[in-house]
matplotlib code that plots the C-alpha trace (Angstrom):
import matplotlib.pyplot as plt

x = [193.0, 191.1, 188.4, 188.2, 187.0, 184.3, 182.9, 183.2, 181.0, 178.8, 178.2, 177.7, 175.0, 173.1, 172.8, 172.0, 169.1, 167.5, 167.7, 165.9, 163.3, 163.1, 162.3, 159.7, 156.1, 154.1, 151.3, 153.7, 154.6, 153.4, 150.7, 149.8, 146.6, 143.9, 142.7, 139.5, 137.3, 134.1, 132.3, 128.6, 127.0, 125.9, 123.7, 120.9, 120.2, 122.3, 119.0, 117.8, 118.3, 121.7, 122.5, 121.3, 122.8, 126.1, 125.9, 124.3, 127.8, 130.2, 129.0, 129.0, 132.4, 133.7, 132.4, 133.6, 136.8, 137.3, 140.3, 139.1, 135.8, 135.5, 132.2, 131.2, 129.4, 127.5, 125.8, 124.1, 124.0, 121.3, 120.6, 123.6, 122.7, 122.8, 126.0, 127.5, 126.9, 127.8, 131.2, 131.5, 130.9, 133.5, 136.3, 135.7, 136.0, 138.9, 139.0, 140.4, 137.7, 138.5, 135.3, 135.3, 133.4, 131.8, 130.5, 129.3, 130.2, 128.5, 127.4, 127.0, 128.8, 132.1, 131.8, 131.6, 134.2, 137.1, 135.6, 137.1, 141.1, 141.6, 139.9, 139.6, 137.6, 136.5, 137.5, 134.6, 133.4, 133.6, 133.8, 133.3, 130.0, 129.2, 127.3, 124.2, 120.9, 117.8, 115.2, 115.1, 119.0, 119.1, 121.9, 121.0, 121.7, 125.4, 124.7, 124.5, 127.3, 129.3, 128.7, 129.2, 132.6, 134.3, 132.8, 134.4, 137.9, 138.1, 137.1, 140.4, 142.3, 141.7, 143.7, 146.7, 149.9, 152.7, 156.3, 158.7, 162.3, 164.1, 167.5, 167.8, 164.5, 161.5, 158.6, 154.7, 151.8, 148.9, 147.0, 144.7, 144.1, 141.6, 141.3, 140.2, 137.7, 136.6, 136.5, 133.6, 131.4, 132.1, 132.7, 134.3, 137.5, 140.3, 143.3, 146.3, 145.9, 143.6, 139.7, 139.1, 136.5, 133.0, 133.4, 132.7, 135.1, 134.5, 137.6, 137.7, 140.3, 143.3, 142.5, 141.7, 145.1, 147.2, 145.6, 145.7, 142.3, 142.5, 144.9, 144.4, 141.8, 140.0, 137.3, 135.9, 136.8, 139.1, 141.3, 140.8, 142.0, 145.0, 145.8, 146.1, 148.2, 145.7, 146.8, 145.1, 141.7, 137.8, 135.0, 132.2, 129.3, 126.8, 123.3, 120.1, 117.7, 114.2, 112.7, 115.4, 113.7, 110.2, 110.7, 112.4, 109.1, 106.9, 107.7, 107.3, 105.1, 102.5, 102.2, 101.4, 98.9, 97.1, 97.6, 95.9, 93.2, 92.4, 92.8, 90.0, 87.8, 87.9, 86.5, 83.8, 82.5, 82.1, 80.4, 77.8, 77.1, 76.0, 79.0, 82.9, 83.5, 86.0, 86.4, 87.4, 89.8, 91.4, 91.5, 93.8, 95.9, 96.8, 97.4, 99.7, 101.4, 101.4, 103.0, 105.5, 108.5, 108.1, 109.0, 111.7, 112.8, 112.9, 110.5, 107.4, 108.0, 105.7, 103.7, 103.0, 101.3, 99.4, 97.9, 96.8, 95.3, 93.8, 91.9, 90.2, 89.1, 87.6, 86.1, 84.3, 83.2, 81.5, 79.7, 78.8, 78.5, 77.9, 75.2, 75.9, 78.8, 81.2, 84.4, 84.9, 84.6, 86.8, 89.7, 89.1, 90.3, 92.8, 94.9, 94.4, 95.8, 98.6, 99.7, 99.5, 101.5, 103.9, 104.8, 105.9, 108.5, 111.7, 111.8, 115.5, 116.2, 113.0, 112.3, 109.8, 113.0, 111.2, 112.8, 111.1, 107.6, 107.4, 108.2, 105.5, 102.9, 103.4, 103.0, 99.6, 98.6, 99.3, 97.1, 94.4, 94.1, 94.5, 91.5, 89.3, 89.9, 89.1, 86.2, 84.6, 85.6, 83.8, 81.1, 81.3, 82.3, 79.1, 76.6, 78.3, 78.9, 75.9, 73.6, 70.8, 71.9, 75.5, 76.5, 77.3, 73.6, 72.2, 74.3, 72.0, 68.4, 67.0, 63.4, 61.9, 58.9, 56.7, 54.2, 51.1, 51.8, 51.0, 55.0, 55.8, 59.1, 58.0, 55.0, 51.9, 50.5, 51.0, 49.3, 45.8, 46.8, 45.7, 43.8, 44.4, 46.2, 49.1, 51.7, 55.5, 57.8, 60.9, 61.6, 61.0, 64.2, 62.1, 62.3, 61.7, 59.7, 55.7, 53.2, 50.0, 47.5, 49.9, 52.6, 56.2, 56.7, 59.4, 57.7, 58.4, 57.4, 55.3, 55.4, 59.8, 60.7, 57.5, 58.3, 58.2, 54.6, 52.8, 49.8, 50.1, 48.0, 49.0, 48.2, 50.0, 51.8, 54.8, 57.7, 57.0, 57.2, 54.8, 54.5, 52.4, 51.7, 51.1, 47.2, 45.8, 45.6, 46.2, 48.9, 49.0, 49.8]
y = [-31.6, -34.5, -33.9, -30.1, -31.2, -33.1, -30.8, -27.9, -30.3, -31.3, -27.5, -26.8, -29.9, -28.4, -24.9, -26.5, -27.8, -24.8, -23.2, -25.4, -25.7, -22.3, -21.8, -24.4, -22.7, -23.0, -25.1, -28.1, -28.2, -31.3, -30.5, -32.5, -34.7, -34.2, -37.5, -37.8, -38.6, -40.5, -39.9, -42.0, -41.6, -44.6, -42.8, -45.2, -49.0, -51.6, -53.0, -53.2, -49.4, -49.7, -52.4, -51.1, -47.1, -49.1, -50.9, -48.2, -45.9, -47.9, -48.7, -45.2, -44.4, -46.7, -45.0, -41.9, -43.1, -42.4, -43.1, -43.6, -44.0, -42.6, -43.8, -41.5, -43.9, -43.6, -46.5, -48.7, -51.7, -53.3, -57.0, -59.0, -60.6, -57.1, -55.8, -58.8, -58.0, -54.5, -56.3, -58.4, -55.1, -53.4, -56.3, -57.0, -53.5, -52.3, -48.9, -48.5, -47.7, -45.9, -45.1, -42.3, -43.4, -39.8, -41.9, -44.9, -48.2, -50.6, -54.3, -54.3, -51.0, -52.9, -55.5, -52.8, -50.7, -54.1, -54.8, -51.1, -50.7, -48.1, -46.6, -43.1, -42.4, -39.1, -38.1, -40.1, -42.5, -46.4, -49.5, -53.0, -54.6, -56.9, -59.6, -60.7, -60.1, -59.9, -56.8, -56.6, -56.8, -60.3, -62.7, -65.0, -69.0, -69.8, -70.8, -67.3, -66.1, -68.9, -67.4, -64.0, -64.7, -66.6, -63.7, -60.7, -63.6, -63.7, -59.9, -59.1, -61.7, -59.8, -57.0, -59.7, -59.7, -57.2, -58.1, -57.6, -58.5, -59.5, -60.5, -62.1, -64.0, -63.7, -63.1, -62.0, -59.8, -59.5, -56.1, -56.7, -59.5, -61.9, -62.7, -59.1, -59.2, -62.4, -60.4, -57.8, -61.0, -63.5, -62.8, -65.9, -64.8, -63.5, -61.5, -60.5, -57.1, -55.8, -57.9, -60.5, -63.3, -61.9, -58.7, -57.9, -56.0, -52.5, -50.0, -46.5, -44.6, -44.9, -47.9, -48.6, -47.0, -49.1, -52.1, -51.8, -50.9, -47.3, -45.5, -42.3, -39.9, -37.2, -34.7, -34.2, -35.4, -32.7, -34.0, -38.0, -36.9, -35.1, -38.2, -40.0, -37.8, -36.3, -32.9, -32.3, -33.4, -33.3, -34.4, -36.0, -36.9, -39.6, -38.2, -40.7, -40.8, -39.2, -43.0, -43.5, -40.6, -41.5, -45.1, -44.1, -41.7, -44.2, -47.2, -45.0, -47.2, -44.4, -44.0, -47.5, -47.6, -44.4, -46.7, -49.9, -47.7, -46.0, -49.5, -51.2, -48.0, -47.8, -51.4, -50.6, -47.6, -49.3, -51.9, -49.1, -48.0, -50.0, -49.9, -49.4, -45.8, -43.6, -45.8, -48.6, -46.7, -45.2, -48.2, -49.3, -46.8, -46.5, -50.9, -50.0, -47.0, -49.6, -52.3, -50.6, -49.2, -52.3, -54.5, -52.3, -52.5, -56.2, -56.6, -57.5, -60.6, -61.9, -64.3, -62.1, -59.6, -62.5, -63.5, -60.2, -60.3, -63.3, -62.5, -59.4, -62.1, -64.3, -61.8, -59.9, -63.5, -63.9, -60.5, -60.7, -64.3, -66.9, -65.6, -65.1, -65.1, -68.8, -69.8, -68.1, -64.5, -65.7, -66.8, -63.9, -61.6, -64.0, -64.0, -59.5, -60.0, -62.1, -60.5, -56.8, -58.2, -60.4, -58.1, -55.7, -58.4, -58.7, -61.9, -62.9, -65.7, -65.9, -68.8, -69.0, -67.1, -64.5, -61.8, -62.8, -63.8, -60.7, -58.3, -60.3, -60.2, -56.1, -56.1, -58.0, -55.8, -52.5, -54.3, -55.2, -52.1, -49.8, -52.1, -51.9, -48.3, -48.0, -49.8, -47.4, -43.9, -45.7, -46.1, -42.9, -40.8, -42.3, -41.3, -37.8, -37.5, -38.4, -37.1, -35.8, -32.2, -32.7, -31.4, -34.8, -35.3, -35.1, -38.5, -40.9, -41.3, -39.6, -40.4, -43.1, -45.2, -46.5, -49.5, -47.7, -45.3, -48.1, -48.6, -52.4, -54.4, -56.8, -57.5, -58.6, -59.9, -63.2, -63.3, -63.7, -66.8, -68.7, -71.7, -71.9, -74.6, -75.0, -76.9, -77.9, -76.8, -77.8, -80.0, -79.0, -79.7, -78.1, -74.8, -74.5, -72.9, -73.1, -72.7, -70.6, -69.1, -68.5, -66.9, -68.6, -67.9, -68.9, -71.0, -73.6, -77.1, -77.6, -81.5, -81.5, -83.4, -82.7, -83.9, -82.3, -81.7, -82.3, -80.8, -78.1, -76.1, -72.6, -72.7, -69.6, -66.7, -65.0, -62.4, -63.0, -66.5, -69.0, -72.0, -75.0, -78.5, -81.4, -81.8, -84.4, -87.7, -85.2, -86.0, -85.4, -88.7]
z = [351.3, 349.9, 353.3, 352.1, 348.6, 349.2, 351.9, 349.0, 346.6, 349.5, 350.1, 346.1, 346.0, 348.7, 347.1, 343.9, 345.7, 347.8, 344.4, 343.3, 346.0, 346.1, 341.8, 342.2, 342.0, 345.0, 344.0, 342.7, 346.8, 348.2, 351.1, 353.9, 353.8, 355.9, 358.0, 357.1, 360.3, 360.2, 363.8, 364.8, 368.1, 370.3, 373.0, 373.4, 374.6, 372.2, 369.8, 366.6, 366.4, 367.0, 365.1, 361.9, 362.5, 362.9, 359.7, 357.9, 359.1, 358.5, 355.2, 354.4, 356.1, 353.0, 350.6, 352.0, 351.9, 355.8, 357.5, 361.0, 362.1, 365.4, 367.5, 370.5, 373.0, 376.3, 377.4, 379.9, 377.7, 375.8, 373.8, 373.5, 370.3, 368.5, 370.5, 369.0, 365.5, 365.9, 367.4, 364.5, 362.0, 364.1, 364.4, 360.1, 359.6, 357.3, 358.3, 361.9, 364.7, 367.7, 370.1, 372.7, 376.0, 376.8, 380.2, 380.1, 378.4, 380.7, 379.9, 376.0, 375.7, 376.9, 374.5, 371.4, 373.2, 373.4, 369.6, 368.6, 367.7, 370.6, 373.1, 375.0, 378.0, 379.2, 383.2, 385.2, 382.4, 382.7, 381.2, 382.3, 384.1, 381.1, 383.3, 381.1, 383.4, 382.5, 383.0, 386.6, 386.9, 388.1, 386.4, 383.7, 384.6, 383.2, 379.4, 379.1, 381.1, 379.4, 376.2, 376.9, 378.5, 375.5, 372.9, 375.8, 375.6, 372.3, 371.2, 373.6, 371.6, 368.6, 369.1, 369.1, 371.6, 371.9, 371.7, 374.6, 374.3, 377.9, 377.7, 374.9, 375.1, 373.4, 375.5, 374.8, 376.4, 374.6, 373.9, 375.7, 378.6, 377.6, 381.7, 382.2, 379.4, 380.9, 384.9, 383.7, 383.1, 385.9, 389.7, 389.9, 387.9, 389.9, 388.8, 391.3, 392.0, 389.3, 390.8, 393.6, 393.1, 394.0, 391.5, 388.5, 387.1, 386.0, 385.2, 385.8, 383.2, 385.2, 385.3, 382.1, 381.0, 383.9, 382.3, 378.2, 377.6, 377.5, 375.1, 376.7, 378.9, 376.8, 377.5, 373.8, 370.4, 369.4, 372.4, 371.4, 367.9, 369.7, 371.5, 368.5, 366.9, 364.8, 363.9, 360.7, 359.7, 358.4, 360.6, 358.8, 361.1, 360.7, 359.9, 360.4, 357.5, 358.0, 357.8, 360.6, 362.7, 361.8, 362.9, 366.4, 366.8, 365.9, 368.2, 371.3, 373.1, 373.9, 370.4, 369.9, 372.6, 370.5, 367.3, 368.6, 369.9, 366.8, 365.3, 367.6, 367.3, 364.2, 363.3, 366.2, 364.5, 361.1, 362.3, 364.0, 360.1, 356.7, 354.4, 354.1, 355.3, 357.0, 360.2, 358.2, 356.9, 359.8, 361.0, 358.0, 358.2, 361.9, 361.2, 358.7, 360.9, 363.6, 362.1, 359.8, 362.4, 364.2, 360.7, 359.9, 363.6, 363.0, 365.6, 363.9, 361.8, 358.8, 360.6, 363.4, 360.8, 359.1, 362.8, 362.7, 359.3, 360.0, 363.1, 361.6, 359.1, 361.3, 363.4, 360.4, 359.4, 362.8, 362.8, 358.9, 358.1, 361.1, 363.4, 366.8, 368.8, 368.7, 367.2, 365.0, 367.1, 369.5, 367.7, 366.0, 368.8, 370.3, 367.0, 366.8, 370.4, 369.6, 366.6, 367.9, 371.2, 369.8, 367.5, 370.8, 371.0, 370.0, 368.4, 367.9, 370.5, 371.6, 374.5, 377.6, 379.8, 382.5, 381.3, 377.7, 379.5, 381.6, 378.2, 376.6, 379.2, 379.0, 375.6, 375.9, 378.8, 376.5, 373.6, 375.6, 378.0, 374.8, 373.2, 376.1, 377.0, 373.0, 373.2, 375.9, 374.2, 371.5, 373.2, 375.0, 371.5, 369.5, 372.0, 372.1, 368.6, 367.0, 369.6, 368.2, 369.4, 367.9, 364.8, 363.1, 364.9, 361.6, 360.8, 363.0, 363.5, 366.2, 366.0, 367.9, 366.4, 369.4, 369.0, 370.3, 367.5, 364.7, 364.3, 364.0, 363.3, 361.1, 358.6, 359.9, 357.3, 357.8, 361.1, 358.6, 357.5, 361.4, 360.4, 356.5, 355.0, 352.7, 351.4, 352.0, 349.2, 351.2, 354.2, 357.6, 360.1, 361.7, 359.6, 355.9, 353.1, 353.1, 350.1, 351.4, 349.1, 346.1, 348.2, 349.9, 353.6, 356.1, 358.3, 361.7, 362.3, 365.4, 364.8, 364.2, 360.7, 358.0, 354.6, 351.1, 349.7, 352.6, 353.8, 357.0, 358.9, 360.5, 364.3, 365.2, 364.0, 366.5, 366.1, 362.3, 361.8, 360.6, 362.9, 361.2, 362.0, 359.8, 358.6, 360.1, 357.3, 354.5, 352.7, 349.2, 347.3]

ax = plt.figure().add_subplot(projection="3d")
ax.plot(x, y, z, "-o")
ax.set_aspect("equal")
plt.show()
């Protein structure tokens, strides 16, 4: 009887409640929340670029408020030092990272891919191959290996151990094996029945999966979001800035040949013309053009720049100041060189490696094959250009003044004063100032050192200098 009762009441409380359910407007009816999905792309070599897209979308992925940030990668690798800050960013991150390998996650690509909370690979992708090498493929000696290895070891270790209970005892697996981590780096490491020594290990999906470093095989990203479980959610996709796209334009290394060539031109045509003009200051401009991706790639450093600055310095002081061609001149076009060169180079780590001399000696043989093959359209340009049949023709002088038509370079006035006498108003070492017949002329010693105030004679006059000797016991007292 008692059992009858409370069923009745049981049945009365739940009618109560779909009544009241059912009373309730719509609008007061809890709804599900969306997962709000923040997706970046890394489809290009691991480097500066990279590095700072990554920073620049996690940060705003926090400000959105994102609950996964999703990265869509494919591959080959790239500069260690910047795949492991973007691993760093990734492992600090609090919002959970999961990173869809389209095809590729080879070399550096692994170590971002280990870095990321889970991982999905498309049918045919990879991941593994994280050897460090240098640009023609060859392995770098062991110091780099050895680092590479404990940063894949302890990126796995990360992702912490699962717990498995067998009889009774307590036993532990982690996530993901360091050992394997530490197999796409060295041949050396051998693991029963996953790599033998010799091989570097690289996983196909299956693989990956078998192993614990796949969660699951997808072939887009409404199917990785599936896998997780997603069912519900907004897609907010990273969008570089237009300083972003002008700096990825911009370091194009054809477009930096053009840039040093217009740089180099353009100080060759001013010096063809008196003044500061438009050369000058295309010149300028194509410096600054030049320069400015690279500094915000952080490839071009301070110093770099100020080599540069100061070797256009020195080489305008040669051509303006110090006659001839010396010191000056030279160093001049070394430091342009090096500054325009170096600045080609990524400088982070920098040493005297091969892989680091060979990428500097092609940078140096861009600069100076896009200086020399500026120097000759120069060359080539002004004699079209201001030809006297051109129409910047009218620019330039175009008519030639002949000797045997009375046309001279220099006054010949002097060449009268042969024979006369005069005076020295400054010492002769062996060139000074001369006093002749109430006028001051630029004169040469015949006889080396003359001293102040003594008497001369003029003995000859050539390409417009005076050229005296002392007068014989004359010497005024």
């Amino acid at each position: 009887m008692n059992n009858i009762r409370y069923f009745l009441i049981l049945l009365f409380a739940l009618a109560i409640s779909f009544r009241l359910v059912a009373n309730q407007p719509a609008d007061s009816i809890p709804e599900s929340k969306q997962t709000q999905v923040y997706k970046f792309d890394i489809k290009r070599e691991i480097g500066p670029a990279a590095w700072r897209q990554t920073k620049d979308a996690l940060q705003e992925a926090n400000e959105w408020n994102a609950d996964i940030v999703l990265i869509h990668m494919n591959t080959y690798g790239g500069m260690v030092i910047h795949a492991d800050s973007i691993r760093t960013a990734i492992l600090n991150s609090k919002i959970p990272v999961y990173v869809f390998i389209d095809n590729n996650a080879a070399s550096a690509g692994a170590l971002i891919s280990i870095a990321c909370d889970s991982i999905y690979m498309r049918t045919g992708a990879n991941i593994g191959a994280a050897t460090v090498v240098n640009q023609t493929g060859e392995a770098m000696p062991d110091k780099y290996q050895s680092y590479m290895r404990s940063t894949m070891r302890a990126t796995a270790e990360s992702h912490g151990k699962d717990t498995l209970i067998q009889k009774g005892d307590t036993t532990y697996k982690w996530r993901r094996d360091p050992l394997i981590a530490e197999a796409m780096v060295d041949p050396r490491t051998y693991i029963e029945h996953v790599i033998d020594t010799g091989k570097v290990l690289t996983f196909t999906p299956d693989e990956a999966i078998k192993n614990g470093y796949c969660e699951g095989i997808a072939n887009s990203v409404e199917e990785v979001l599936a896998k997780a479980g997603i069912k519900e959610y907004t897609i907010k996709k990273y969008e570089p800035t237009a300083i972003e796209q002008m700096v990825d334009f911009m370091i194009n290394p054809v477009l930096q040949g053009i840039l040093i060539m217009i740089i180099i031109g353009g100080i060759y045509f001013e010096l063809q013309t008196p003044g500061i003009g438009f050369p000058i200051l295309a010149s300028a401009i194509a410096a600054v053009l030049y320069f400015s991706p690279l500094y915000l790639e952080g490839m071009a450093e301070n110093w770099e720049i100020l080599l540069f600055g100061i070797g256009v310095i020195l080489l305008a002081v040669e051509i303006f100041v110090v006659p001839g061609f010396g010191i000056p001149g030279i160093s001049g076009i070394i430091l342009i060189i090096t500054g325009l060169a170096l600045s080609l180079v990524d400088n982070v780590a920098f040493d005297f490696e091969p892989r680091h001399i060979r990428a500097l000696l092609g940078a140096i043989m861009l600069v100076v094959f896009s200086m020399f093959t500026s120097i000759l359209a120069s060359i080539y340009a002004s004699k079209k250009l201001f030809a006297t049949n051109s129409f910047l023709g009218h620019l330039a002088l175009g008519a030639i003044e002949k000797s045997e038509d009375g046309y001279v370079g220099v006054d010949m006035k002097a060449k009268s004063l042969i024979g006369k006498t005069g005076t020295v108003l400054s010492v002769l070492r062996p060139s000074g100032k001369v006093f002749i017949e109430n006028q001051i002329y630029d004169a040469k010693s015949e006889d080396g050192f003359i001293d102040k105030d003594t008497l001369v004679e003029v003995i000859r006059f050539e390409t417009g200098q005076v050229y005296v000797v002392k007068k014989e016991e004359d010497e005024l007292n």
